[in-house]
C-alpha positions in Angstrom: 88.3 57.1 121.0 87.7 60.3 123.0 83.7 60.2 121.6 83.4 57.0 123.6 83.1 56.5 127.1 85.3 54.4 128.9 82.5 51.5 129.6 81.5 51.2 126.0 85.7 51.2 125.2 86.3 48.3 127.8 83.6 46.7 126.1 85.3 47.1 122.8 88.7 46.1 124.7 87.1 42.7 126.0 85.8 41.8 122.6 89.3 42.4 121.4 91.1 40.3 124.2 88.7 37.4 123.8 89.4 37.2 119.8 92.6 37.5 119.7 94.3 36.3 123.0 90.9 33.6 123.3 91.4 34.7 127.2 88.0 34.4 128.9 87.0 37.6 130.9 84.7 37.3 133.9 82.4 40.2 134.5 82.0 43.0 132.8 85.1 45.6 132.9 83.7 49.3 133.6 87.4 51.0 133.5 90.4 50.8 131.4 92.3 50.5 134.4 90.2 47.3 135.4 91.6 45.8 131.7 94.6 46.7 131.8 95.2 44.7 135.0 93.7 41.7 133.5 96.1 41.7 130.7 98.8 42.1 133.3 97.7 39.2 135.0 96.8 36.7 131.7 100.8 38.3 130.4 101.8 36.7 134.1 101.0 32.9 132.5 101.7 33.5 128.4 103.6 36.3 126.5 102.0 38.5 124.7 102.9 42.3 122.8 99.8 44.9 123.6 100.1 47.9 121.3 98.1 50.9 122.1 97.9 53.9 119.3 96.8 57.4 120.2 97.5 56.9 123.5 97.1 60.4 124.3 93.1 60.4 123.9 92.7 58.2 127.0 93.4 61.7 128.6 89.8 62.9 127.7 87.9 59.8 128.7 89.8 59.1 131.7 92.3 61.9 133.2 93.8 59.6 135.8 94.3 56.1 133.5 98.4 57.8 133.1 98.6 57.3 136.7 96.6 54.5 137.1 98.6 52.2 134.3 101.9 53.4 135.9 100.6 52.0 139.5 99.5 48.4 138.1 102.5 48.0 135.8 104.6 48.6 138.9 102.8 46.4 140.9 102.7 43.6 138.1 105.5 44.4 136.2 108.1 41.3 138.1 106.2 38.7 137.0 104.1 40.0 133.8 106.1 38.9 130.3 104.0 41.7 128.6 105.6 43.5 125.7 103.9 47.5 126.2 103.8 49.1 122.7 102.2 52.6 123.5 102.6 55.5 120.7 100.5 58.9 120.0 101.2 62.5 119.3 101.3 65.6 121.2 98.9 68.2 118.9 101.1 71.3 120.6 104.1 69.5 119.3 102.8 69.3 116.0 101.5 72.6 116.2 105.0 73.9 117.3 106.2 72.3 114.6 104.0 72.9 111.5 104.7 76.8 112.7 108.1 76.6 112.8 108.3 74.6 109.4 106.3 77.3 107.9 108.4 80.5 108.7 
């Protein structure tokens, strides 16, 4: 993910939504953030789970998306029936780890 800008991501995000949710998407999304309130919205009429992997490499391609999904899930989060799956790793965790497994 992180070799990929956000654009060409979205793109890849709107392809997903449209074959798997078959949810039309007017326009072309630019930013995760832009996406992510669609899904919001579309979750508003039908229930859905999103899972997102790796979460922690949106942090290179876009170092305000944390704060920016935290802002539309609270603005959308009474009426959305969305199921938010979101899992990744820390690497200093694992680093702390793997050195402290090794002593």
């Amino acid at each position: 993910m992180s070799s990929q800008s956000e654009t060409l991501l979205c793109q890849d995000y709107v392809r997903e939504i449209r074959e798997k949710l078959d949810a039309p998407i007017l326009g072309t999304p630019t930013s995760f953030s832009e996406v992510f309130r669609f899904v919001l919205q579309l979750s508003e009429s039908r229930p859905f789970t999103l899972v997102i992997d790796e979460f922690q490499n949106f942090l290179k391609v876009n170092p305000s998306i944390f704060s920016d999904i935290q802002r539309d899930w609270d603005l959308h989060k009474g009426k959305s029936h969305l199921n938010l799956i979101i899992s990744g790793s820390v690497l200093s965790y694992r680093e702390t780890t793997a050195v402290c497994q090794a002593s």
